[in-house]
C-alpha positions in Angstrom: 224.4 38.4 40.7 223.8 41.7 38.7 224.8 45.0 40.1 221.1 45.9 41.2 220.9 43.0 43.2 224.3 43.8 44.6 223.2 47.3 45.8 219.9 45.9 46.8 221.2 43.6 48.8 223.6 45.8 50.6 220.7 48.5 51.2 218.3 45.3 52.8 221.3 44.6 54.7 221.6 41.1 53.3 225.3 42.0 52.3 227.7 44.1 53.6 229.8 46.7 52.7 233.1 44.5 52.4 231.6 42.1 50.3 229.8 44.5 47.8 233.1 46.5 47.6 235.0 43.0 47.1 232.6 42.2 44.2 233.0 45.1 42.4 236.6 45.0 42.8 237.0 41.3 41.5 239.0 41.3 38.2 236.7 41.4 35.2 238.2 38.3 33.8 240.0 34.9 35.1 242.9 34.2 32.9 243.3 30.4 33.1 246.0 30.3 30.2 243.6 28.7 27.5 240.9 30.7 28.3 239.5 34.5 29.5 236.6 33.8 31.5 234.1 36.8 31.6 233.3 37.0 35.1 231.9 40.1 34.7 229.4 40.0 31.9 226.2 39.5 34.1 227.0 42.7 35.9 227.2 44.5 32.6 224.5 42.3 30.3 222.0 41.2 33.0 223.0 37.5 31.9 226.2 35.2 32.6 228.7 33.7 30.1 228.1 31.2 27.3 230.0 28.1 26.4 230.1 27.4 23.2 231.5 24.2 23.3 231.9 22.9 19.8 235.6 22.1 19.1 236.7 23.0 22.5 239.8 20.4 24.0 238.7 17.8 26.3 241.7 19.0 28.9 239.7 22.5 28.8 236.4 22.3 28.9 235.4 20.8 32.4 237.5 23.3 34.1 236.2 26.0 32.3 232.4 24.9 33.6 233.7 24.3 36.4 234.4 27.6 37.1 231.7 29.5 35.6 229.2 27.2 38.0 231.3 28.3 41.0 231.4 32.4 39.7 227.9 32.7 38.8 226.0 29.8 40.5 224.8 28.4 37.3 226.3 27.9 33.9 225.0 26.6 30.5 226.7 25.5 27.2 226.0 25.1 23.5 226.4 22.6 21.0 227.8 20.1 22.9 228.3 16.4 22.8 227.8 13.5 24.6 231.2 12.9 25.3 231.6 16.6 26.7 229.2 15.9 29.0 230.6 13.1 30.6 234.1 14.9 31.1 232.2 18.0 32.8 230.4 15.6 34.5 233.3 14.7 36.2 234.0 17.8 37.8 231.1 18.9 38.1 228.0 16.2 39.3 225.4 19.0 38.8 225.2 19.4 34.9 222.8 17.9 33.0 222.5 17.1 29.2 220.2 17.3 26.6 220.7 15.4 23.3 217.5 17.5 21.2 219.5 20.6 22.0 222.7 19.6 22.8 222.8 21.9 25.9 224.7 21.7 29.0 223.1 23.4 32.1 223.5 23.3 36.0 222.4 25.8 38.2 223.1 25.9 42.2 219.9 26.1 44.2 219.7 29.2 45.7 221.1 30.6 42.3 217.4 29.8 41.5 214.7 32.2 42.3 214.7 35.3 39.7 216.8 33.2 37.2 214.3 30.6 37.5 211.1 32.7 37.6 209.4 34.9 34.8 211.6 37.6 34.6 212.3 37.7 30.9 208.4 37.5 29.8 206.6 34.8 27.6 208.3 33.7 24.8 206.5 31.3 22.2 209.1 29.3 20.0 207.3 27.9 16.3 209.2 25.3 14.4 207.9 24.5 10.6 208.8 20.9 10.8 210.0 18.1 13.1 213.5 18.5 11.6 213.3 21.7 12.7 213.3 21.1 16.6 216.6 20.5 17.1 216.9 24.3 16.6 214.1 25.1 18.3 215.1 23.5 21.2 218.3 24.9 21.4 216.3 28.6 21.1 213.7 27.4 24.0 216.0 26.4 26.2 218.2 29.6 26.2 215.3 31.5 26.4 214.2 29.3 29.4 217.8 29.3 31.3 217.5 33.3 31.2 214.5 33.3 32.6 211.2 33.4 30.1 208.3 31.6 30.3 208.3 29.3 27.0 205.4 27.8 25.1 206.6 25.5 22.3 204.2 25.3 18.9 205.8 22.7 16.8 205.5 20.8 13.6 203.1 24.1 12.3 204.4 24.4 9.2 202.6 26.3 6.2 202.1 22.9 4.1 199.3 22.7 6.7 198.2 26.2 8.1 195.2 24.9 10.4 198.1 23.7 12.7 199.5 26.8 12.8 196.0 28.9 13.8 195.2 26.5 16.1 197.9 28.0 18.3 197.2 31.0 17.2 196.2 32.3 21.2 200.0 31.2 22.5 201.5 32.8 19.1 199.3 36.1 19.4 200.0 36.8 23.6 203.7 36.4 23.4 206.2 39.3 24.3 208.2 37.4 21.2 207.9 34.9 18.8 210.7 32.6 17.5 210.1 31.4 14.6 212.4 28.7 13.2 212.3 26.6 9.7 213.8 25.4 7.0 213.3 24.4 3.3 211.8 27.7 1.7 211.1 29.5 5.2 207.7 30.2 4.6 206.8 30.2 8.5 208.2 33.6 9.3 205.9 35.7 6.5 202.4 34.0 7.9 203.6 34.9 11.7 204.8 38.0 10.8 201.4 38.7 9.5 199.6 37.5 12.7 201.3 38.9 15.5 201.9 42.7 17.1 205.0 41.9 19.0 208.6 41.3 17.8 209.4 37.9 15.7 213.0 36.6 15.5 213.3 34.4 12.4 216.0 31.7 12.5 216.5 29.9 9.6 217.9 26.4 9.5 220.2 23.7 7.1 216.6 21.6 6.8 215.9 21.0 3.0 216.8 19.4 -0.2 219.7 20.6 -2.4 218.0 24.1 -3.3 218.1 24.8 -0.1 221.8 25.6 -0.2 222.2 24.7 3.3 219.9 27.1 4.9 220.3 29.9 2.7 217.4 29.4 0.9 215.4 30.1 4.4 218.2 32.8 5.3 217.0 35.0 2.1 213.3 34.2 2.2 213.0 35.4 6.0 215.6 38.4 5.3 213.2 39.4 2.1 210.0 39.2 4.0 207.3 41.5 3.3 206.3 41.1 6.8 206.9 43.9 9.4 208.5 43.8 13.0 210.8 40.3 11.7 214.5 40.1 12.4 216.6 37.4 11.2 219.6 35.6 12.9 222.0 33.2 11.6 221.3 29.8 10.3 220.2 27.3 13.0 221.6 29.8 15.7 219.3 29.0 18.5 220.7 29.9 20.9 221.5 33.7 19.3 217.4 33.9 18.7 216.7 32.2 22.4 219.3 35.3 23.6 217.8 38.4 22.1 214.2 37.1 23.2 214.9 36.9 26.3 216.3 40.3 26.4 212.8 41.6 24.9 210.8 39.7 27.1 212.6 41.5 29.8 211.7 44.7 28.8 208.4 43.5 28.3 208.6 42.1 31.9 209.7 45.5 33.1 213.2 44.2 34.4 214.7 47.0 31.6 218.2 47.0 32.3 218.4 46.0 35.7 222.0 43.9 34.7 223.6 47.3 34.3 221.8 49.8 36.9 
């Protein structure tokens, strides 16, 4: 619940004064000895705490959903495996898995409503190649978990540029464009060129040796003639799916209704 909502709810009548003043006097963290959970951050960002849950301890990480789920009503992870999804599963019945992403999300029910509905604009996520979804994925469904409206293009890579026009309606109406791809990152220059709103470039690891891993893509999209194109790490999805939603919510006219 973000502070406006909070206040809202307390002029509507829907909460009272004890409970608002309770919230706000929660402690900004949880301290649960292997972990500081940010209780806080939607009151101050608009949106909850991440997991990232690569390398995190099997004794850890179901608690720490766990708790996020029961503090915010919904909670989502990153890079997570198969096996991490069976231990938070455990403890928590509600979370759900996707392999393509490797995302963890549950959300309660009545935790739906704004965090479900369009209130962080239309975002349209572009992907050069198949290879390239995994990524992409992991960018659309941040975006979507926050609260955009996404429209996937995929497989529109500039070895074939008719694919990429023919989408050109979805590309050209977005509030922002994520544009993901590997091997020389040619993508992000042609969309750059074709679109009025912001574009978030995400390189990725897809490519041959000369591709250094990514870097290849990192340096073409970071040295792109193209105006209005900024450029997050390689294969961060999730960073790109984050900042997009945060545009699309200025563009939705939510503006900083997190901190307010």
């Amino acid at each position: 619940m973000t502070t406006r909502e909070i206040l809202e709810g307390f002029r509507e009548g829907s909460i009272t004064l004890e409970e608002a003043e309770g919230y706000f006097r929660k402690k900004p963290f949880e301290d649960l000895g292997y972990a500081r959970l940010d209780l806080h951050r939607q009151v101050r960002s608009g949106f909850p705490e991440v997991v990232y849950c690569s390398g995190k301890d099997d004794a850890f990480i179901g608690r720490i959903f766990q708790r996020l789920y029961e503090e915010n009503g919904r909670v989502m992870g990153t890079r997570a495996t198969k096996h991490q999804y069976e231990i938070v599963r455990e403890v928590l019945p509600e979370i759900t898995y996707d392999p393509v992403s490797r995302i963890l999300k549950a959300q309660k029910e009545e935790a739906s409503g704004k965090t479900t509905e369009n209130t962080c604009g239309r975002i349209t996520v572009c992907c050069a190649g198949t290879s390239d979804i995994p990524v992409a994925e992991e960018a659309a469904a941040t975006a979507e978990f926050l609260g955009a409206e996404v429209t996937r293009v995929y497989d529109a890579g500039v070895s074939g540029l008719h694919r990429l026009l023919s989408s050109l309606d979805e590309i050209q109406t977005a509030d922002c464009v994520i544009a993901v791809a590997g091997m020389e990152g040619a993508l992000v220059s042609v969309i750059g060129g074709l679109v009025q709103n912001p574009v978030i470039a995400v390189p990725t690891s897809v490519g041959y040796g000369a591709s250094f891993g990514g870097v290849s893509a990192l340096l073409t999209m970071i040295n792109s003639c193209a105006n209005g194109i900024s450029v997050v790490n390689i294969d961060n999805g999730y960073g790109a799916g984050y900042i997009a939603a945060q545009i699309g919510r200025l563009a939705a006219g939510a503006g900083r209704s997190g901190q307010e």
